[in-house]
Structure formats: C-alpha cells, structure tokens
C-alpha positions as CSV (number, residue, x, y, z in Angstrom):
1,X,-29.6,106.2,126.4
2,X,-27.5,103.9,128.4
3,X,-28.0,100.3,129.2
4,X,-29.3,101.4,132.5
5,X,-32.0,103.3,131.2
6,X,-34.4,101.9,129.5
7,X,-38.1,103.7,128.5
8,X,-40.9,101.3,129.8
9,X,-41.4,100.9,126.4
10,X,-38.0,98.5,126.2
11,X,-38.5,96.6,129.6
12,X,-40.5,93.2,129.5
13,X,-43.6,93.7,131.6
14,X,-45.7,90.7,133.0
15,X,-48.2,91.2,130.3
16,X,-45.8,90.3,127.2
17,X,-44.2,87.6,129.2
18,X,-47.5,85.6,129.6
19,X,-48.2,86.5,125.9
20,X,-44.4,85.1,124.7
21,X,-45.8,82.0,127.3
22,X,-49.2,81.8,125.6
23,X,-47.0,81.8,121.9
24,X,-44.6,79.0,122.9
25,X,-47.4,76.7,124.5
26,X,-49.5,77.6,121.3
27,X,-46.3,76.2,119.1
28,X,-45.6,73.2,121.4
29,X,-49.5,72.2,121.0
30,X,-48.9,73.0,116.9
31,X,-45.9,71.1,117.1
32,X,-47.3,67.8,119.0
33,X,-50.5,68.2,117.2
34,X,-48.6,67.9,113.7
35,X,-46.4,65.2,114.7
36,X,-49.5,63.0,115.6
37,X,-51.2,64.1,112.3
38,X,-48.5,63.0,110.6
39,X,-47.7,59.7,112.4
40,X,-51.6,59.5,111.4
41,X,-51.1,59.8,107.8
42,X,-48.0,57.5,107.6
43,X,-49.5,54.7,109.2
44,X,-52.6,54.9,107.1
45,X,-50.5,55.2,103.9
46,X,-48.7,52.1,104.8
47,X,-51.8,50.4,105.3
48,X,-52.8,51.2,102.0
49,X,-49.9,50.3,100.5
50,X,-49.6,47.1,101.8
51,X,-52.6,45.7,100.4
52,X,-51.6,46.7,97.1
53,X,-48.8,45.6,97.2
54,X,-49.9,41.7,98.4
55,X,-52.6,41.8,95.8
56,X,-48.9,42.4,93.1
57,X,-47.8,39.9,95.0
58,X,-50.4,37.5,93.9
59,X,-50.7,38.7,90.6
60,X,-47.2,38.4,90.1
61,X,-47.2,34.4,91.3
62,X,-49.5,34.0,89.1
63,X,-48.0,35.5,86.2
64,X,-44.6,33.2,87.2
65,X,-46.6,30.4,87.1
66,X,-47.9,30.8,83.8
67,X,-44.6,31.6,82.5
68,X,-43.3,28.5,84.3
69,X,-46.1,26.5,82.6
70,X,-45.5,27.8,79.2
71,X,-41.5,26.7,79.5
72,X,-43.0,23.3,80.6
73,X,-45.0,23.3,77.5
74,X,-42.2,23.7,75.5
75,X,-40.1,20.9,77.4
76,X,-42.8,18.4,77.3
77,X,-43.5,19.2,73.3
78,X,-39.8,18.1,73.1
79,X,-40.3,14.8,75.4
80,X,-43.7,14.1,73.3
81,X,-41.9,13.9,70.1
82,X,-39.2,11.8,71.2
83,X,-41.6,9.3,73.1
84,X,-44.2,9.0,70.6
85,X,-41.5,8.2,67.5
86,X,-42.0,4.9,68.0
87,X,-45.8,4.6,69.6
88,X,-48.6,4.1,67.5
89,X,-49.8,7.6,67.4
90,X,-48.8,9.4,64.7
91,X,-45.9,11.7,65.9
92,X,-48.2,15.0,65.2
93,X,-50.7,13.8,67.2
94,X,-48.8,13.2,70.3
95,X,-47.2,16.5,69.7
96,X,-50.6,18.2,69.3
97,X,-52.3,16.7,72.8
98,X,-49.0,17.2,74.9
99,X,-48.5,21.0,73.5
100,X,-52.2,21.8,73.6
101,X,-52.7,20.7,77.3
102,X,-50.1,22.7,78.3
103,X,-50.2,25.7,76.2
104,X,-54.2,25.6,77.8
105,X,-53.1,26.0,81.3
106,X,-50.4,28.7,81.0
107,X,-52.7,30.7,78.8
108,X,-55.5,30.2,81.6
109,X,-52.5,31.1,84.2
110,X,-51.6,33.7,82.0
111,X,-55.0,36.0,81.6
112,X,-55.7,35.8,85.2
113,X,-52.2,36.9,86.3
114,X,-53.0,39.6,83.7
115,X,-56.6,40.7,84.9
116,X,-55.2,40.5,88.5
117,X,-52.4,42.9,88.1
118,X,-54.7,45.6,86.2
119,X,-56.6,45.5,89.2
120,X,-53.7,46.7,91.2
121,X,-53.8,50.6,92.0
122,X,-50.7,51.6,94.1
123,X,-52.0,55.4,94.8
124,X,-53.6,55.7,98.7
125,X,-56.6,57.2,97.9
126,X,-57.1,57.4,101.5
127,X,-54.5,59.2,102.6
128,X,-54.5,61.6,99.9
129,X,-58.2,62.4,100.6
130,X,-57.6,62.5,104.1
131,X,-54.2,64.7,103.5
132,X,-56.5,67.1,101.3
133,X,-58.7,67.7,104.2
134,X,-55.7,68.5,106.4
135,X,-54.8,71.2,104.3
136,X,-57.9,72.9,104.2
137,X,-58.4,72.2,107.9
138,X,-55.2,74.0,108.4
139,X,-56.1,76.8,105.9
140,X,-59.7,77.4,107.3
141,X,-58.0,77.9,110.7
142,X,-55.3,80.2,109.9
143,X,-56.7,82.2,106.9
C-alpha cells in the first residue's frame, strides 16, 4: 500500500478526532484539578506545621531559660560565698538560701519547658487524613 492509499481504517475520521479532543480536555481538567489539590494539601500542611513548630518555639525558650537560670544559680552560689565570708550568717547558710532560690526557679523553668515540648507533635494529622481520602477518591473513580 502506498502513502496515497490508505484503508478508511488508517484515515482520522471526525469521530476519533472529537474523541482525541474529549481525551486531552479530560487530561487538562486532570491536570488543573491535581494542581489545585495539591496547592490544597501544601498549604494545609504548612499550616499545620507552623503551629507546631511555634509551640517548639516556646518550649524551647523556655527550656533556654531554665538552663540560663541554672548557670545563674551556679554564679550567684559563687558571689554568695564570697559576700557572706564576712557577714554574720554563717557561710553555709548564705550559700544554702542563694543556691536554693535559684536552683527553685530553673527547676520550675525546667519541668515546664519539658511538659511543653512533649506536647509538641510535628506529624499533620490533617493533611495526611485528608491526603488518605484523596487516594481513595482517586481510586474509587478510576477502579
């Protein structure tokens, strides 16, 4: 057979070019509908993620302060004893009040910091859920 003739079998007809039409706007639609989906889930996963990761945030400020307080308990033991040598507290007691006061506050600083940060879930339970029914969505329409 030459390139001149062709069975109608091999020549386009108007039917399969409004069906090859139908495919590519069925793929542009897929195509804009993903992106949008997608856009969708990003933006809801950076949601998520940014409230975790201000609530670290505090937690961690709060953990930095407690370590900060705990060096200043260890400075101001060291100014106690060298002030109080020659007050009329004894020199263990002056250590003890000093240190204690101190030692109080980061440990306070401390726990919170602590109970804060366990409270701090970095997975976007959101998006996943919301990802999970996208896939089933998708699977329930072409399967």
């Amino acid at each position: 057979m030459t390139d001149v003739q062709r069975s109608s079998a091999d020549r386009p007809s108007a039917e399969t070019g409004d069906t090859l039409g139908g495919v590519g706007a069925f793929f542009g639609d897929l195509k804009s509908d993903l992106g949008g989906l997608i856009r969708q889930e990003v933006e809801l996963a950076l949601a998520e993620t940014k409230d975790e990761l201000m609530q670290a945030a505090k937690a961690g400020g709060m953990l930095g302060a407690g370590a900060l307080s705990g060096y200043f308990a260890l400075l101001f033991a060291s100014f106690t004893l060298a002030w109080f040598l020659d007050r009329t507290l004894p020199r263990w007691l002056a250590f003890f009040l000093v240190t204690a006061a101190y030692g109080t506050v980061a440990g306070v600083l401390l726990a919170r910091g602590r109970e804060e940060m366990m409270q701090v879930d970095p997975v976007p339970h959101q998006t996943i859920e919301s990802l999970k029914d996208d896939v089933d969505a998708i699977r329930g329409t072409t399967g």
